[in-house]
C-alpha positions as CSV (number, residue, x, y, z in Angstrom):
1,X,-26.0,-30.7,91.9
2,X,-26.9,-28.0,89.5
3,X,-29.9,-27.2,87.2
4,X,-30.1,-25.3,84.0
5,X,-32.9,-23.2,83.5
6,X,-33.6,-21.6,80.3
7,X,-33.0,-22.3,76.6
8,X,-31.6,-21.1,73.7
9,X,-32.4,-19.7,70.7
10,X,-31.2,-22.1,67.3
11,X,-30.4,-20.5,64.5
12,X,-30.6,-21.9,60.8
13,X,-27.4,-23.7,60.2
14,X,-26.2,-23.8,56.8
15,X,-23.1,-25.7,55.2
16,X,-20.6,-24.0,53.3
17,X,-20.5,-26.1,50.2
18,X,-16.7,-26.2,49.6
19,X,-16.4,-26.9,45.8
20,X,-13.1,-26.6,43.5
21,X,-14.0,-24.8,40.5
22,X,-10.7,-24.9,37.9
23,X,-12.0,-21.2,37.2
24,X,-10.9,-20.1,40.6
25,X,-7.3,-20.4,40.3
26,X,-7.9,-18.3,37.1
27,X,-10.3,-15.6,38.8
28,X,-7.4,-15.1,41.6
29,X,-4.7,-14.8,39.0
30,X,-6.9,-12.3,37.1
31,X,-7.3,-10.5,40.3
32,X,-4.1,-10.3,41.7
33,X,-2.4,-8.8,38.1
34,X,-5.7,-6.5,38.5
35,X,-4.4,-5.4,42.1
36,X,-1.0,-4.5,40.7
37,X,-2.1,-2.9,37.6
38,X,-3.8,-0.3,40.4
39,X,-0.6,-0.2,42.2
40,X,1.5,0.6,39.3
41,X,-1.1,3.2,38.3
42,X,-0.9,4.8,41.3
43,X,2.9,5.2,41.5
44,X,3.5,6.2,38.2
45,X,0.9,9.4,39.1
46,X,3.1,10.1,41.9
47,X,5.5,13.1,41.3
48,X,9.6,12.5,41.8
49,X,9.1,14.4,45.4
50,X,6.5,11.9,46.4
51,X,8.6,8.8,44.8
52,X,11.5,9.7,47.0
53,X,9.3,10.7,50.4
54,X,8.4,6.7,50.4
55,X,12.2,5.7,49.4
56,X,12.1,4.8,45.8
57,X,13.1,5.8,42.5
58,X,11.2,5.9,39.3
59,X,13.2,3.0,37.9
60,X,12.0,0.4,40.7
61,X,8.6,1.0,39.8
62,X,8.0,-1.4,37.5
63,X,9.4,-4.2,40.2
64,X,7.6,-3.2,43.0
65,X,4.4,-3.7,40.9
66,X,5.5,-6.8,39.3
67,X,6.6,-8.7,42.3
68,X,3.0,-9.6,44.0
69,X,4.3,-10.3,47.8
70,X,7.9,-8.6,47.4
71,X,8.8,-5.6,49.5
72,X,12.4,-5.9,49.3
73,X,12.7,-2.3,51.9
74,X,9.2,-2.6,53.2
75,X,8.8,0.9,51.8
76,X,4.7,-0.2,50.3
77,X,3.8,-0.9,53.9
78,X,5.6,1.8,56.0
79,X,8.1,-0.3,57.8
């Protein structure tokens, strides 16, 4: 037989209210072409010497930033 001594503390509970706005899909497009706007930034700053210490070339700038979850040599997460 056993007896439980002692209570706990409750906490407010409070619902996440989930609710589908047609403005989200929108907002997360919006901020995903923001995110590789700053990525394209920052590699076009990069000198020629800094391009090729990370394993790309000038030209494949422009597809790196376009392609949102493509790493083709895994050279933006330093695989």
């Amino acid at each position: 037989m056993s007896t439980i001594r002692g209570t706990t503390a409750l906490g407010s509970v409070t619902a996440k209210r989930q609710v589908y706005s047609p403005l989200e899909t929108y907002w997360n497009s919006f901020q995903e072409w923001r995110k590789r706007r700053r990525l394209l930034t920052k590699l076009r700053d990069l000198s020629d010497r800094e391009l090729m210490d990370i394993g790309i070339t000038r030209s494949e700038i422009d597809y790196l930033a376009s392609q949102g979850g493509c790493n083709p040599r895994g050279v933006l997460s330093g695989e």
